[in-house]
C-alpha positions, 0 to 999 in steps of 0.5 A: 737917508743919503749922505757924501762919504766920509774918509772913514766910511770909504775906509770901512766900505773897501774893506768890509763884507759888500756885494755887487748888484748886476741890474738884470739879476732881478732882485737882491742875491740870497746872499744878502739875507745870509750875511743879515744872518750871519752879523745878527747871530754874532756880533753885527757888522755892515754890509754894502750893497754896490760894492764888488768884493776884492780879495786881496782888498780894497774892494770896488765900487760899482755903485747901484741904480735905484737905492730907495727902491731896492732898500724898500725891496729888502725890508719887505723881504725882510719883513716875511717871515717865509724869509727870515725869522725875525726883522729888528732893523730900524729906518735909521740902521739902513743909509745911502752913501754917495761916492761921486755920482755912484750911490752905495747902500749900506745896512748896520746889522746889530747884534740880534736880542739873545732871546731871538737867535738864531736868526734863520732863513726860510723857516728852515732853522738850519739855515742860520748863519754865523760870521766867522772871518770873512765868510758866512757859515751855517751854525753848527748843530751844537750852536743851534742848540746852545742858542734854543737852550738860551731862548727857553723858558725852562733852563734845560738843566731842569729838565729830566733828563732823556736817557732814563738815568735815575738815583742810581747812577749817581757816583756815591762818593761824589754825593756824600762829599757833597751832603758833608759841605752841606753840613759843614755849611749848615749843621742844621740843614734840613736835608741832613736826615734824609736818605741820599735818594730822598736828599738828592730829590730834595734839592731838585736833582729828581724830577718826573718824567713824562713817563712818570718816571723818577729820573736825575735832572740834567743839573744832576747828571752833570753835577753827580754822575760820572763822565760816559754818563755825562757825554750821553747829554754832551758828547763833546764835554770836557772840563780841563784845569792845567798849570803851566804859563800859557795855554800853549806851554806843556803843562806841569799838572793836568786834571781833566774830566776825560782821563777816568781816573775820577767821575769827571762830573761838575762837583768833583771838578770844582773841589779838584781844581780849588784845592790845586789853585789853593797854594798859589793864593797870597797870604797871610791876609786873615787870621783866625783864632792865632792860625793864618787861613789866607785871604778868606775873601779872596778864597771866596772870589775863586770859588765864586768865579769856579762857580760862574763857570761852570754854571754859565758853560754851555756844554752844547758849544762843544768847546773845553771848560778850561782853568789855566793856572799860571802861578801869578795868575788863573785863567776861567774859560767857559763856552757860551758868552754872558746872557745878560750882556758883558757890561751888565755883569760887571755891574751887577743887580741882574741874574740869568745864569745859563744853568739854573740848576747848578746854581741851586746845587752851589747855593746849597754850599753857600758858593753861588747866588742868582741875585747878580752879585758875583762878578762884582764881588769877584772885582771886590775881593781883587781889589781889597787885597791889592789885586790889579782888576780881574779881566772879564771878556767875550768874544763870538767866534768861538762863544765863549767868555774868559775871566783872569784873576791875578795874584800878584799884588800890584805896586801901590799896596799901601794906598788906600782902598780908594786908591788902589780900585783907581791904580788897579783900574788904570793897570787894567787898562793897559796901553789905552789908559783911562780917563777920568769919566771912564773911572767914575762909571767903572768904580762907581766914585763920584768925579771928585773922589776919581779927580783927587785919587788920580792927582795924589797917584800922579804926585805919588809917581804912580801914574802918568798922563797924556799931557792933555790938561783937559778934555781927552786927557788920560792917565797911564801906569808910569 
């Protein structure tokens, strides 16, 4: 389809990735196909064809000859998959633009289905590319792996690991404080009588080589092992909790899985950086037979969030699992983004968890489930105890996802539960504010409950607007 160009099209056009053709040059360049790559392996983008690329921008257009012909020539190179390894453009993500009497094609590359990357060239999979500023780079070797990893049937940490380690590599210390948490979870528990070579096959830490071997699963070795066992798997892993008041500052306590003053396997990480996170919890929230034990909800949405992190790290990236602990607030950062998407996680009702594996061994301590639910009880327990919303997000380059927990109560304390998920969700929102219908889809509340919590915060001098009084208006934290 051709259309006049719009400012805002002329705008993205002089600015973003683009590539001029020469007519004698027989064809479009390889180059085209790379940053196809490049934009499906991330997070998309639009390139231009017909446009020469200035650095500094703007760019120039240069305009092309014959855009039908040339876009039927780029699907169907498209289409080869001697070429590229999947085509998932559609006729409308592909348009000609007019600029005075020269014609510009531009290609909306979306982001590729994650069951489908990497997207590579030439049947070579080292040929996948990735965005990365203005260029396109070929994906590392561990970017290749962690996307294979996601697109298997199996989750790898299934699998029997290939190095032969066996029941007896296990760290004891770690293993029997963990068969306690079960017990303590489930006196009754089915495990309790079995030896711990027994036990740990009982929960699927044992598995089968294919050469009928009894060896550790890769769950295993990350979760009871110890750290020159676990690098064997991941050479660049790396778990790291810090207290300090930015991920720059120095830190006043450290508790990183390389100092080898500890296993430094998954379990041991968790149980280290929970009881350093502990004392900054707020409380007293609940009592107990007469003894204050904090906010037991709150207390739960950090070990839920622990859990999330480390069972969705994708340790192949080669980037640091970090805990930030800031005192008024705690940082969860993990390598790898969300395999169910963003939005869907924030909602709930579907799981797919990078590391199967570590979710059953977290179950088993009554931690973690796989129907879905623990983003949302994450954002729950904030809210019930008058916690602004958590912060969950992701960026591409690097891969990685970040949840933030705050632990200060937010001024609206003594609202209602209603209210308070409102004020708590307009504080999340920063300098942008919130809307009305951005409310209703985020908190899931009909547009009466959102309308009559927004007006009593305004009347309360909670909030503040934009002035609109229709639609576009917005409410802010005054």
């Amino acid at each position: 389809m051709a259309f006049d160009m719009t400012e805002a099209e002329l705008k993205a056009l002089q600015e973003g990735p683009a590539i001029e053709l020469k007519e004698a040059q027989g064809g479009l360049p390889h180059s085209v196909y790379e940053t196809y790559s490049s934009f499906a392996n991330t997070l998309g983008g639009t390139l231009y064809l017909g446009v020469k690329e200035m650095k500094p921008k703007p760019n120039i257009i240069s305009g092309v000859s014959h855009p039908e012909a040339l876009i039927a020539d780029f699907l169907a190179t498209l289409h080869n998959p001697s070429k590229t390894s999947l085509c998932f453009l559609s006729d409308g993500d592909i348009e000609v633009l007019h600029f005075g009497d020269k014609s510009v094609v531009a290609i909306h590359v979306p982001e590729a289905p994650r069951n489908a990357k990497p997207i590579y060239l030439n049947g070579n999979l080292i040929l996948a590319y990735k965005r990365r500023g203005d260029g396109d780079q070929l994906l590392s070797e561990g970017e290749r792996r962690a996307f294979l990893m996601d697109n298997s049937l199996d989750s790898f940490d299934l699998a029997p690991n290939a190095f032969g380690l066996n029941a007896e590599d296990i760290d004891l210390a770690t293993f029997h404080a963990y068969r306690e948490e079960m017990a303590a979870r489930n006196p009754r528990n089915i495990f309790k009588g079995l030896s711990d070579e027994d036990a740990l096959g009982a929960i699927g830490g044992l598995l089968n080589n294919p050469q009928g071997q009894k060896v550790l699963s890769n769950a295993a070795v990350l979760f009871f092992t110890s750290y020159p066992k676990i690098v064997r798997l991941f050479p660049n892993y790396l778990l790291d909790y810090r207290q300090a008041k930015s991920p720059s500052d120095k830190w006043q306590d450290r508790f990183v899985s390389d100092d080898l003053s500890w296993s430094g396997n998954l379990f041991d990480f968790y149980r280290g950086v929970y009881e350093r996170i502990l004392p900054n919890l707020p409380k007293p929230y609940h009592f107990q037979q007469g003894g204050d034990v904090g906010n037991l909800e709150l207390q739960d949405a950090i070990k839920e969030a622990l859990a999330n992190a480390l069972s969705n790290a994708a340790f192949s990236l080669g980037d640091p699992l970090l805990v930030l602990n800031e005192g008024d607030r705690l940082l969860f950062r993990n390598p790898g983004r969300i395999k169910v998407g963003l939005e869907q996680a924030k909602q709930g009702g579907r799981s797919d968890p990078r590391n199967s594996g570590i979710v059953t061994f977290f179950r088993l301590i009554g931690v973690a489930d796989k129907a879905g639910t623990g983003i949302p009880r994450i954002f729950q327990a904030a809210a019930n105890a008058a916690l602004p919303a958590p912060l969950l997000d992701e960026r591409a380059d690097p891969e990685e996802t970040s949840l933030v927990i705050f632990l200060t109560p937010n001024p609206a304390a003594s609202l209602s539960k209603g209210q308070d998920a409102l004020y708590d969700f307009v504080l999340a929102q920063g300098n942008q504010g919130a809307s009305v219908k951005e409310a209703m889809k985020a908190l899931g509340l009909s547009r009466a409950s959102v309308s009559a919590g927004l007006s009593r915060l305004l009347k309360q001098g909670k909030l503040t607007t934009n002035g609109i009084k229709t639609s576009g208006k917005r409410f802010y934290i005054k």
